[in-house]
Backbone bond lengths (Angstrom), bond angles and torsions (degrees), N, CA, C in turn:
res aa  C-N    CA-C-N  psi(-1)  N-CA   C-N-CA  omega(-1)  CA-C   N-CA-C  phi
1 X - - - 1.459 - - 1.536 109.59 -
2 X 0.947 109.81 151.34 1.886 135.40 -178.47 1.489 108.98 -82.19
3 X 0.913 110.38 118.36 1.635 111.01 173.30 1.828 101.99 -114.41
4 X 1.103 100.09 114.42 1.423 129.99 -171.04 1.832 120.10 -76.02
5 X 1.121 145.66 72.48 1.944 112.74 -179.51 1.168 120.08 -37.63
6 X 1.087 107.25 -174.59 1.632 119.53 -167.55 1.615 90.72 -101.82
7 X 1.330 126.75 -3.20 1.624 108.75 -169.60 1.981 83.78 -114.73
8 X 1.512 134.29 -45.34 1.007 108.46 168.14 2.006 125.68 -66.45
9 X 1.242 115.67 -25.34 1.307 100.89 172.37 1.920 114.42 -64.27
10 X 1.552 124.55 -5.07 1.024 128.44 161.00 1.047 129.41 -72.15
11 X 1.197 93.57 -27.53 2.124 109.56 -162.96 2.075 94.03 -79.36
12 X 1.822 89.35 -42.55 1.684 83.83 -169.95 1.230 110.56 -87.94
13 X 1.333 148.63 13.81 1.606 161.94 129.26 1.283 108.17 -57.27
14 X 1.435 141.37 -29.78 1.224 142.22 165.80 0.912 123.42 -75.62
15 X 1.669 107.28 -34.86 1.421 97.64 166.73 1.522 128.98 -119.53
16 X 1.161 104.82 41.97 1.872 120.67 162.51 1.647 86.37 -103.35
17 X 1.259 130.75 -64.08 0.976 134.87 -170.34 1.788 101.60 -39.29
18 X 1.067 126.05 -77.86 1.392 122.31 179.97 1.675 119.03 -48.31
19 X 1.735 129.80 -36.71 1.251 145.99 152.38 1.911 103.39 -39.57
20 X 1.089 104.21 -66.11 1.660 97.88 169.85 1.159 137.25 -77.44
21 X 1.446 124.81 17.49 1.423 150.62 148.23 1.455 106.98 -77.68
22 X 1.341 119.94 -38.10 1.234 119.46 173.46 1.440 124.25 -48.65
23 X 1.647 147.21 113.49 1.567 131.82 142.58 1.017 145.56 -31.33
24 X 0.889 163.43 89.86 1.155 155.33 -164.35 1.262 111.11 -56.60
25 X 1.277 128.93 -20.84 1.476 137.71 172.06 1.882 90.61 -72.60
26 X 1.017 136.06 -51.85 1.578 125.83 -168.92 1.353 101.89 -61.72
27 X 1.289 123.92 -28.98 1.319 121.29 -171.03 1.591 128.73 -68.06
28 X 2.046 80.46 -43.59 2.190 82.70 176.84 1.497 97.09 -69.54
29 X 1.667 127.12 -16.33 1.539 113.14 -157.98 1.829 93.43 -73.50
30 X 1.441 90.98 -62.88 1.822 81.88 174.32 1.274 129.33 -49.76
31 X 1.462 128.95 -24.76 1.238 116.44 172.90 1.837 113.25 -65.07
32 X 1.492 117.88 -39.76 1.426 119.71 -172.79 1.900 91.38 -77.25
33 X 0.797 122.13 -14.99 1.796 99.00 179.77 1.379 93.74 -75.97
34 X 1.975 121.24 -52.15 1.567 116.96 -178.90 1.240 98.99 -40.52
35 X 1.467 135.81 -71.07 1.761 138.67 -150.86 1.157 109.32 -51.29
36 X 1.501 108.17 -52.95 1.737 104.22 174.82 1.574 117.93 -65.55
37 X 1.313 142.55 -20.12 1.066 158.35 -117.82 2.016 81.37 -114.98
38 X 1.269 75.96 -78.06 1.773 93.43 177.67 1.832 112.67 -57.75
39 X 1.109 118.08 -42.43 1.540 99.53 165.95 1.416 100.87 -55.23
40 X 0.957 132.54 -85.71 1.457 141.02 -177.37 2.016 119.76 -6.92
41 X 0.980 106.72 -33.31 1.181 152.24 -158.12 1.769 99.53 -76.62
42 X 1.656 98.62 -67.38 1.810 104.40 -163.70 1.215 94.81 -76.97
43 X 1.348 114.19 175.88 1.706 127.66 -164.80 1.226 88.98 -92.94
């Protein structure tokens, strides 16, 4: 078992909390700007 502080069990509540603010719709959008980004990219 993991023994956690009280300032990292904050840090990782802050950031699920911000992860589940996330869309999942923003996510495929950013992935196709990366995809095109990166074709764009190779010679």
């Amino acid at each position: 078992m993991i023994t956690l502080s009280d300032d990292e069990v904050a840090l990782l509540r802050s950031l699920l909390i911000a992860l589940r603010g996330i869309k999942v719709r923003d996510i495929d959008k950013a992935l196709v700007v990366l995809a095109k980004a990166d074709r764009g990219a190779k010679p």
